[in-house]
C-alpha positions as CSV (number, residue, x, y, z in Angstrom):
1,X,-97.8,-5.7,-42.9
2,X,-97.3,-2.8,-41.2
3,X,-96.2,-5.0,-38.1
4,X,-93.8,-6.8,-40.2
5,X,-92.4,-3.7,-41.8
6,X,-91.5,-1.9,-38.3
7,X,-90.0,-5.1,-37.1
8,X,-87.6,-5.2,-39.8
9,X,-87.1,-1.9,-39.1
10,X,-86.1,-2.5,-35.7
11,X,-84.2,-5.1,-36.2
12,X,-82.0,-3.6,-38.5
13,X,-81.8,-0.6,-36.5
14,X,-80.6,-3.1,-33.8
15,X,-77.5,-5.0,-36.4
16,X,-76.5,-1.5,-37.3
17,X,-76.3,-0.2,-33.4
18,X,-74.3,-3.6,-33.2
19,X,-71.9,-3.3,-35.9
20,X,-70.8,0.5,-34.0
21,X,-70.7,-0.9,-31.2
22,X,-68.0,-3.4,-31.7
23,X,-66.4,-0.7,-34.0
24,X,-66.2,1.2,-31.0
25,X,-64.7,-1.7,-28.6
26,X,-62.0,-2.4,-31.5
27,X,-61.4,1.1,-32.2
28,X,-60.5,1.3,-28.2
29,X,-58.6,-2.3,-28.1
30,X,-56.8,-1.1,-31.3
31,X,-55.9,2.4,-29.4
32,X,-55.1,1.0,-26.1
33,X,-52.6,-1.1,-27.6
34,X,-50.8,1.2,-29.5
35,X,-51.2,4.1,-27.5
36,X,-49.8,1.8,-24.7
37,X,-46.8,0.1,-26.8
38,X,-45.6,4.4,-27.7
39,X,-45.7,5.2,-24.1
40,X,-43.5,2.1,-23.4
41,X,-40.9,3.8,-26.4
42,X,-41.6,7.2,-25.2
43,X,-40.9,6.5,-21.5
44,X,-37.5,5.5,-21.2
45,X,-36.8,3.1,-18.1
46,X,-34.5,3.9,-15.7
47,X,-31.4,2.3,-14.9
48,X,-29.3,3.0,-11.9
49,X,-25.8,3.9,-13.0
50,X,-22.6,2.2,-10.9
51,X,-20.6,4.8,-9.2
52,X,-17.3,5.1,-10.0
53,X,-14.4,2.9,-8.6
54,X,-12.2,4.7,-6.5
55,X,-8.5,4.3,-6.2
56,X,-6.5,5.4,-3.7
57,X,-2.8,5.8,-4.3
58,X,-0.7,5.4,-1.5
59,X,3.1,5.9,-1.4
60,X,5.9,8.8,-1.1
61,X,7.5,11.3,-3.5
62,X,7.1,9.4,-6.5
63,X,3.8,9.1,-6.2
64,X,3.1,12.2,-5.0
65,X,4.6,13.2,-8.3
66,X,8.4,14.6,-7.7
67,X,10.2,14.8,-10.7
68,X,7.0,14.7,-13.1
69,X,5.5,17.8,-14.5
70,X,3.1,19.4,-12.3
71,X,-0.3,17.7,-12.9
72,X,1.6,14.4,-14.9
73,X,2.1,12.0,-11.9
74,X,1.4,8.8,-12.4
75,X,-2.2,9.4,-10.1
76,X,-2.8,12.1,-12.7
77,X,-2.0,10.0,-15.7
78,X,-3.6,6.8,-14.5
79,X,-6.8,8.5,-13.8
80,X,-6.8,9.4,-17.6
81,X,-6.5,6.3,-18.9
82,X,-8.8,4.9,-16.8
83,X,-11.6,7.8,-18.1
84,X,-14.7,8.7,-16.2
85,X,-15.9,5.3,-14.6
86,X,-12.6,5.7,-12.1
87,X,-11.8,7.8,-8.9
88,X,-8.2,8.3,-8.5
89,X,-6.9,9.6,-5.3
90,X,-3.5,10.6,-4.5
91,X,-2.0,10.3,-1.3
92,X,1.3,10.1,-1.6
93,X,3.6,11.9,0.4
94,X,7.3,13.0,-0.1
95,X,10.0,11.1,1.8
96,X,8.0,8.4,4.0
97,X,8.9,5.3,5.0
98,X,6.5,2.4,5.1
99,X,8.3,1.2,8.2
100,X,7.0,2.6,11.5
101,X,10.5,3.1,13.0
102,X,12.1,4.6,9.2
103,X,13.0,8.6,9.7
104,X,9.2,9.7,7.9
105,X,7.0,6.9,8.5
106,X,3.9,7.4,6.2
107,X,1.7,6.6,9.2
108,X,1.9,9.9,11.0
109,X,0.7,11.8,8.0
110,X,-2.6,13.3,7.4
111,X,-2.6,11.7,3.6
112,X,-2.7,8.3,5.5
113,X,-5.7,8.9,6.9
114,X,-7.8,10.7,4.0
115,X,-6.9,8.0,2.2
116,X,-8.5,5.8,4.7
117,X,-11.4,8.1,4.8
118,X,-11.8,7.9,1.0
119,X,-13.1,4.0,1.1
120,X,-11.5,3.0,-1.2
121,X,-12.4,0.3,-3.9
122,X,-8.4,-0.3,-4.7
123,X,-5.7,0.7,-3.0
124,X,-2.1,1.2,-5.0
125,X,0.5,0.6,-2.3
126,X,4.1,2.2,-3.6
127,X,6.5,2.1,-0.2
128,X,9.3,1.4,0.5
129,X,12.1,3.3,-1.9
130,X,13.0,5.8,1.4
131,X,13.5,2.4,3.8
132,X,16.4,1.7,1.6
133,X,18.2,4.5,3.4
134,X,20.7,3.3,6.0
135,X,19.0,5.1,8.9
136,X,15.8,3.5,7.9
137,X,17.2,-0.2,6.5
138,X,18.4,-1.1,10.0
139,X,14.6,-1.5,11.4
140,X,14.5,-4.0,7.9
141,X,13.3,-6.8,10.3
142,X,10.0,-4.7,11.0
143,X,9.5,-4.1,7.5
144,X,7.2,-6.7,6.8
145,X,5.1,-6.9,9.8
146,X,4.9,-3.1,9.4
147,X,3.7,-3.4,5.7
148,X,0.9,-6.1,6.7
149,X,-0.9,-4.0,9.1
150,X,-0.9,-0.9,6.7
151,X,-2.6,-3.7,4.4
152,X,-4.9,-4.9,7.1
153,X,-5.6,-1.4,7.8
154,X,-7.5,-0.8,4.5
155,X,-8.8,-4.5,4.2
156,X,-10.6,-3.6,7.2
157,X,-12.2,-1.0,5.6
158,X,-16.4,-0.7,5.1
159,X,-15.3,-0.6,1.3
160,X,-14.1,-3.5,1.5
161,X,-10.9,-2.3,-1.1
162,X,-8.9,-4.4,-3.5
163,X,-5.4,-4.1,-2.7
164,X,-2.6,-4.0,-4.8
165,X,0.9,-3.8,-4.0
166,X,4.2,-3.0,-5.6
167,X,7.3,-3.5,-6.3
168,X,9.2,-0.5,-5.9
169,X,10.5,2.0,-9.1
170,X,14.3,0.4,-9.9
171,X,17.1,2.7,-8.8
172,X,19.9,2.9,-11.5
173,X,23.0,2.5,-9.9
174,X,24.6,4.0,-7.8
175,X,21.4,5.8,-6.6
176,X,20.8,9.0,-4.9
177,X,19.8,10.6,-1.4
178,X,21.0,6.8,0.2
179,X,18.4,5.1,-1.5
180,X,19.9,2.0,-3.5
181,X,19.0,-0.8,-5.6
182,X,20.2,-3.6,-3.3
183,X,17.8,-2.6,-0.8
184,X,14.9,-2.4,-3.3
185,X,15.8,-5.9,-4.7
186,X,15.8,-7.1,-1.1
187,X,12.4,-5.4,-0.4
188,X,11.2,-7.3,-3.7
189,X,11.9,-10.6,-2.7
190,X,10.2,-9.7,0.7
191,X,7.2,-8.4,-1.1
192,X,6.5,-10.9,-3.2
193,X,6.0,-13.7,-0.6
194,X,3.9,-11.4,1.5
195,X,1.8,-10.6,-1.6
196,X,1.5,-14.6,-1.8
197,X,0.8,-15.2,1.4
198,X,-2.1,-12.9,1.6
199,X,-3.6,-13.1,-1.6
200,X,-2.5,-9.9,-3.0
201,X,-2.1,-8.6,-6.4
202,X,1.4,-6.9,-7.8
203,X,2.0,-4.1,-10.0
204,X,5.6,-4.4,-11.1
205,X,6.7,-0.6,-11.2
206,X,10.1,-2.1,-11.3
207,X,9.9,-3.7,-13.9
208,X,8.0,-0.7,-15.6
209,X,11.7,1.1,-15.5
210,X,14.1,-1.5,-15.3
211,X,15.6,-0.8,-18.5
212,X,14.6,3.0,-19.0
213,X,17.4,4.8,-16.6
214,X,16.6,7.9,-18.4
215,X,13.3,8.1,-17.5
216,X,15.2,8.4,-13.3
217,X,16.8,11.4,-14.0
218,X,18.1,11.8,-10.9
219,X,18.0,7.8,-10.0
220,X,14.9,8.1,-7.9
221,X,12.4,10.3,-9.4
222,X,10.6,8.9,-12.4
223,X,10.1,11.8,-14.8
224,X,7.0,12.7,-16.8
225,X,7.6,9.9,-19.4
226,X,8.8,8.3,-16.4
227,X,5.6,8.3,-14.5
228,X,3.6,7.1,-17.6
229,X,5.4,4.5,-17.6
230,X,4.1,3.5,-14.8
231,X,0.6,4.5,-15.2
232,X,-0.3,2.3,-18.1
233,X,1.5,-0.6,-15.6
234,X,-1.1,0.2,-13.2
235,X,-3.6,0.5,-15.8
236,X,-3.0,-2.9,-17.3
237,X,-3.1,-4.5,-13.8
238,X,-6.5,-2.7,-12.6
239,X,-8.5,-3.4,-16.0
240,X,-7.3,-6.5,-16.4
241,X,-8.6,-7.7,-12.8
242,X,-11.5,-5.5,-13.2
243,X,-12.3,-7.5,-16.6
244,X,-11.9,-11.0,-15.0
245,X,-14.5,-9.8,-12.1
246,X,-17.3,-8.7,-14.8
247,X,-16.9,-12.1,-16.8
């Protein structure tokens, strides 16, 4: 009896020691997997963030901002539309000529090659207003081979830029400082069956001021409205192509 009692004993002693135990293993499971699933929320994982784009604006005077307030060129302007996830560089330079032989060519300045050294992931091309001058509009037969290497010139870049080019700001008649509009309108029709031929996309700045002569108060120089004017051209042109490469 006694036997049979201890036994009993035992084996109860055994089912209890049983019962904890697997109390113990769920009570770990049970903690493991929570503890486990609140790390994962606590712990955020990280994402690289894209750098910004960077945008190198490359042209003369108007670019550079003549005849806007100081800080409102269209550079200035464009990089606020464009917020934070944009660069905007600009390298524009009063006067210059695109063409090689014009009285300023844009190639000998230092602003050509920072712009070059700011790989670029677009490039805004704005020449050719100061070859409508007489002195410069004789060479007009080296205008295009001249604007294709400056093209090549950033294509060939490790950045592998975008480049955009446009069509020069109108010039209300009868111009100023022996820039015109028939030269501009020539420079168009030039520009626009390079831009075909190698794939490139335009920015009509031309278009952008066409009908606004006010905003040119003295025929050349876009003024501050002036200048936005052609910032939110730009703008439309870079998010738009930006938008069709995400999709």
């Amino acid at each position: 009896m006694r036997v049979y009692l201890g036994l009993c004993l035992l084996l109860d002693f055994f089912m209890l020691k049983r019962s904890y135990v697997r109390l113990f293993i769920l009570f770990l499971a049970v903690h493991g997997f929570f503890g486990g699933f609140m790390m994962a929320a606590e712990v955020p994982v990280s994402t690289p963030l894209s750098a910004p784009l960077r945008v190198a604006c490359v042209g003369d005077s108007i670019t550079q901002g003549s005849g806007a307030e100081t800080g409102k060129s269209y550079p200035s302007q464009l990089q606020k539309l464009l917020g934070s996830g944009w660069i905007v560089g600009n390298f524009g330079v009063s006067g210059r000529t695109l063409l090689k032989n014009g009285d300023n060519p844009y190639w000998n300045e230092a602003a050509y090659q920072k712009a070059l050294e700011f790989q670029p992931d677009r490039v805004i091309i704005l020449l050719g207003t100061n070859d409508t001058k007489p002195q410069n509009w004789k060479h007009e037969a080296e205008f295009i081979s001249d604007y294709t290497e400056l093209v090549k010139s950033f294509q060939a870049l490790a950045s592998k830029p975008k480049i955009f080019i446009c069509r020069p700001c109108s010039v209300p008649e009868p111009g100023n400082f022996g820039i015109n509009e028939a030269g501009v309108l020539e420079e168009i029709k030039r520009l626009d069956a390079l831009a075909a031929e190698m794939k490139l996309t335009v920015i009509d700045m031309h278009a952008a001021l066409a009908d606004k002569p006010h905003l040119l108060p003295d025929r050349v120089h876009p003024n501050t409205e002036g200048a936005a004017e052609m910032a939110k051209t730009a703008y439309k042109v870079l998010t738009a192509e930006n938008a069709a490469k995400v999709e």
